[in-house]
C-alpha positions in Angstrom: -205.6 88.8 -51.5 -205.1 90.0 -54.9 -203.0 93.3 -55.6 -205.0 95.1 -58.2 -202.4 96.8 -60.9 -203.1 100.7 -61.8 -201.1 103.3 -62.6 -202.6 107.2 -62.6 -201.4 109.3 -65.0 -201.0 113.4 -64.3 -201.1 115.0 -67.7 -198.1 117.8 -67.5 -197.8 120.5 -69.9 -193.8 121.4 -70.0 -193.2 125.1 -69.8 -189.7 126.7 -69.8 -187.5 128.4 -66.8 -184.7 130.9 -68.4 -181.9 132.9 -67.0 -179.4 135.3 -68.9 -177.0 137.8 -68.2 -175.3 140.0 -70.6 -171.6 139.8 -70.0 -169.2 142.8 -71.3 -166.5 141.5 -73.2 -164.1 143.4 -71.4 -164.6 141.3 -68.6 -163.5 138.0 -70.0 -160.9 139.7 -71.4 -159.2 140.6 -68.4 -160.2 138.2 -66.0 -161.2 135.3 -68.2 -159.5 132.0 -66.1 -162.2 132.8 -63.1 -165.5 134.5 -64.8 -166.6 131.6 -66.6 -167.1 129.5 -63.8 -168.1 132.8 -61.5 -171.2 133.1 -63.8 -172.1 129.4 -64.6 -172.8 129.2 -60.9 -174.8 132.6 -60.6 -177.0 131.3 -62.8 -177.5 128.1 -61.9 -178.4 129.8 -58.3 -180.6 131.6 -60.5 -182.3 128.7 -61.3 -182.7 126.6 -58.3 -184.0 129.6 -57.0 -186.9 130.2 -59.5 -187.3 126.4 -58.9 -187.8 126.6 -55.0 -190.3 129.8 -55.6 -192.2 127.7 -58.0 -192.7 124.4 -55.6 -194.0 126.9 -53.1 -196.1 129.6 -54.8 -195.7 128.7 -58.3 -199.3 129.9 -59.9 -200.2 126.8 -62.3 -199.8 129.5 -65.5 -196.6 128.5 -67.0 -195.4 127.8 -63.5 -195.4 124.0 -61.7 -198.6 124.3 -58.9 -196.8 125.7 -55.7 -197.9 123.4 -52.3 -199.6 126.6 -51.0 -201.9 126.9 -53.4 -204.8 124.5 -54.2 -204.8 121.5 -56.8 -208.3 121.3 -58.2 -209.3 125.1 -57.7 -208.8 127.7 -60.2 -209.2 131.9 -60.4 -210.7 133.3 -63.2 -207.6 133.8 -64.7 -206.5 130.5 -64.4 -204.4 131.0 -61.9 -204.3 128.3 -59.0 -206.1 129.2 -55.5 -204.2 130.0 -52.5 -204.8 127.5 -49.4 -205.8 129.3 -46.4 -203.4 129.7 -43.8 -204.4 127.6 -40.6 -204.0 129.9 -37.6 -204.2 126.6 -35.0 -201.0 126.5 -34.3 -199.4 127.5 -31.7 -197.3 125.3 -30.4 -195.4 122.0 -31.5 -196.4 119.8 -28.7 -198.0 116.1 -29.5 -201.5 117.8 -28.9 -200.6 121.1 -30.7 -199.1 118.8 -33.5 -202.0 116.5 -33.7 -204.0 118.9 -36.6 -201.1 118.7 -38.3 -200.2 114.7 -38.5 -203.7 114.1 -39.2 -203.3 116.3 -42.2 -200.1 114.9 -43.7 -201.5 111.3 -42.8 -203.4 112.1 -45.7 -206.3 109.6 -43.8 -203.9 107.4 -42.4 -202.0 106.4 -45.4 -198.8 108.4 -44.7 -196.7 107.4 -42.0 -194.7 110.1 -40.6 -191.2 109.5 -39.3 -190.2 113.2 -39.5 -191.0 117.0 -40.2 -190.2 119.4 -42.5 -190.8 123.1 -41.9 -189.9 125.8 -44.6 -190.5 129.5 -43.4 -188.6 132.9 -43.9 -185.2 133.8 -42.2 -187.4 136.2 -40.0 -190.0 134.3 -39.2 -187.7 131.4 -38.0 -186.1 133.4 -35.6 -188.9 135.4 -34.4 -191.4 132.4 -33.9 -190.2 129.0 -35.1 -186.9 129.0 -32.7 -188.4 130.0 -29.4 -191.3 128.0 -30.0 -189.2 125.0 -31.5 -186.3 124.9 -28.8 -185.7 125.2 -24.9 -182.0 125.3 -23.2 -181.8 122.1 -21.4 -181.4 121.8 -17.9 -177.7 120.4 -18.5 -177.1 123.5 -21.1 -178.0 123.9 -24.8 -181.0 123.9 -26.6 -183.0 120.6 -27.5 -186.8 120.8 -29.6 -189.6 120.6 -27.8 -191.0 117.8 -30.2 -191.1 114.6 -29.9 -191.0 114.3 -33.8 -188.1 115.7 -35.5 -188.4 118.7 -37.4 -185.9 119.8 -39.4 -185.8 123.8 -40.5 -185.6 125.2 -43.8 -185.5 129.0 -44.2 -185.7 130.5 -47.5 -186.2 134.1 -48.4 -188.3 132.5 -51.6 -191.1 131.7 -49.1 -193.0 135.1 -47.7 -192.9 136.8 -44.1 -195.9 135.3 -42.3 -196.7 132.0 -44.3 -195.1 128.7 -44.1 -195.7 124.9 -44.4 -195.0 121.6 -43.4 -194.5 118.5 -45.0 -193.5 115.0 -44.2 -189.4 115.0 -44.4 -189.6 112.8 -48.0 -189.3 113.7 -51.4 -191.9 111.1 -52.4 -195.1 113.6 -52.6 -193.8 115.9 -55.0 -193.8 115.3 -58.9 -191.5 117.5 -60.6 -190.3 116.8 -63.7 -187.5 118.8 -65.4 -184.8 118.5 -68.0 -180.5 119.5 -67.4 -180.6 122.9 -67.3 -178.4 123.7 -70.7 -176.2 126.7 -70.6 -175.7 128.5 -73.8 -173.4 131.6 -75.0 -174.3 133.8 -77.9 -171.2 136.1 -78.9 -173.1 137.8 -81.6 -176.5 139.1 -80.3 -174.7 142.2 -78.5 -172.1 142.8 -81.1 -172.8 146.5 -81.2 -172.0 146.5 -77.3 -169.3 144.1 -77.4 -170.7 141.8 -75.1 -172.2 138.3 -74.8 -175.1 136.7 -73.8 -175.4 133.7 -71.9 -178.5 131.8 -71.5 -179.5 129.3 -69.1 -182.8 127.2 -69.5 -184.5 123.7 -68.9 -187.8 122.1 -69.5 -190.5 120.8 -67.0 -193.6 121.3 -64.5 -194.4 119.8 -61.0 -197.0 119.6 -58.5 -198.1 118.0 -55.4 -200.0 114.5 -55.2 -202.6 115.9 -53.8 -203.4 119.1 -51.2 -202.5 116.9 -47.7 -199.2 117.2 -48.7 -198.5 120.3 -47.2 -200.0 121.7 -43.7 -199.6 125.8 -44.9 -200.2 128.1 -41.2 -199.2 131.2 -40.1 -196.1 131.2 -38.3 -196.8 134.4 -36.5 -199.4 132.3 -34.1 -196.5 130.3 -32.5 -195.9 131.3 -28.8 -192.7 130.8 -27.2 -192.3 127.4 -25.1 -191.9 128.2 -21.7 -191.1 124.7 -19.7 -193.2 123.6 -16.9 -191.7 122.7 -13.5 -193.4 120.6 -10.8 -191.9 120.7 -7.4 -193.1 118.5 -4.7 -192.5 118.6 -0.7 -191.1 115.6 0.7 -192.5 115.3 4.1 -189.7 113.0 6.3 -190.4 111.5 9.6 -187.8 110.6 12.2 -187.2 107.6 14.2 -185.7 106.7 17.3 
């Protein structure tokens, strides 16, 4: 048959992510061969951080559209809507999972080969882990799932709300520019210090609301294996 040729355009408004710290001069003074680098890196871990809050709970108002909120649905004040947590699941069996798959299939156009799940420190080790793993008859722990799913706490995302996704980057569009990192030895004169700035361009936001399954981690239950024993009945023979 013939392929028919589209392309869909998003229209994305670029908005600007900063960092700065003002640095004493004293410091480089005295410790200049090590602080340069110490504080590059602080702020680019200042960045990637804003970055991660954003692709999770970014608001749509100068901020990319986090995957918990909603695409098409707006507050009054422009801000985007949150999704509502799906309270469902319990457990990450096939039939527990099932709600979930059928989400991310987005209609059966999305094959899934693995899981991602992001959730906060706490929550992962209060309901994600005992819910996620069993210790093997053999010793050590295996997942209960037949589909792998693959953990990613982050302090970004809030106790009590998490989401899944399908383990590929290809459902996301983010766009963003180097992140530039500029010095200003003259803005803090009076203070004898500087000011280094760290910003870059860009906006993101999901394909579409299937991408993420958002649910309240709190509803897991712990796994709890199930054992079937059987009598053999044996009869003897002379």
């Amino acid at each position: 048959g013939e392929l028919s040729v589209a392309f869909e355009a998003l229209n994305i408004e670029l908005g600007k992510i900063t960092a700065y710290l003002v640095l004493p001069k004293a410091i480089r003074d005295l410790s200049n061969p090590f602080v340069d680098k110490y504080f590059t890196v602080i702020l680019a871990e200042t960045m990637n951080d804003g970055l991660e809050y954003a692709f999770l709970l970014g608001t749509g108002v100068e901020q990319p559209i986090g995957v918990f909120r909603k695409i098409n649905e707006v507050e009054t004040n422009g801000e985007h809507k949150m999704k509502t947590k799906n309270s469902k699941l319990t457990e990450f069996t096939p039939k527990g999972l099932a709600p979930v798959k059928t989400q991310l299939s987005h209609g059966g156009k999305r094959a899934i080969s693995s899981l991602a799940l992001v959730c906060n420190p706490n929550d992962e080790a209060a309901y994600v882990d005992p819910a996620l793993y069993v210790q093997a008859l053999a010793g050590g722990y295996v997942q209960v799932s037949k589909d792998k799913i693959r953990t990613i706490p982050t302090a970004n995302c809030p106790q009590g709300q998490a989401g899944l996704f399908i383990d590929k980057p290809d459902y996301y569009t983010m766009g963003l520019s180097a992140i530039e990192v500029k010095e200003y030895d003259q803005t803090k004169a009076m203070d004898d210090a500087d000011v280094i700035i760290a910003k870059a361009y860009g906006n993101g936001r999901a394909v579409d609301d299937d991408v993420c399954f958002y649910f309240d981690p709190t509803k897991l239950v712990e796994y709890v294996p199930k054992y079937f024993q059987t009598n053999a009945q044996t009869q003897a023979t002379e």
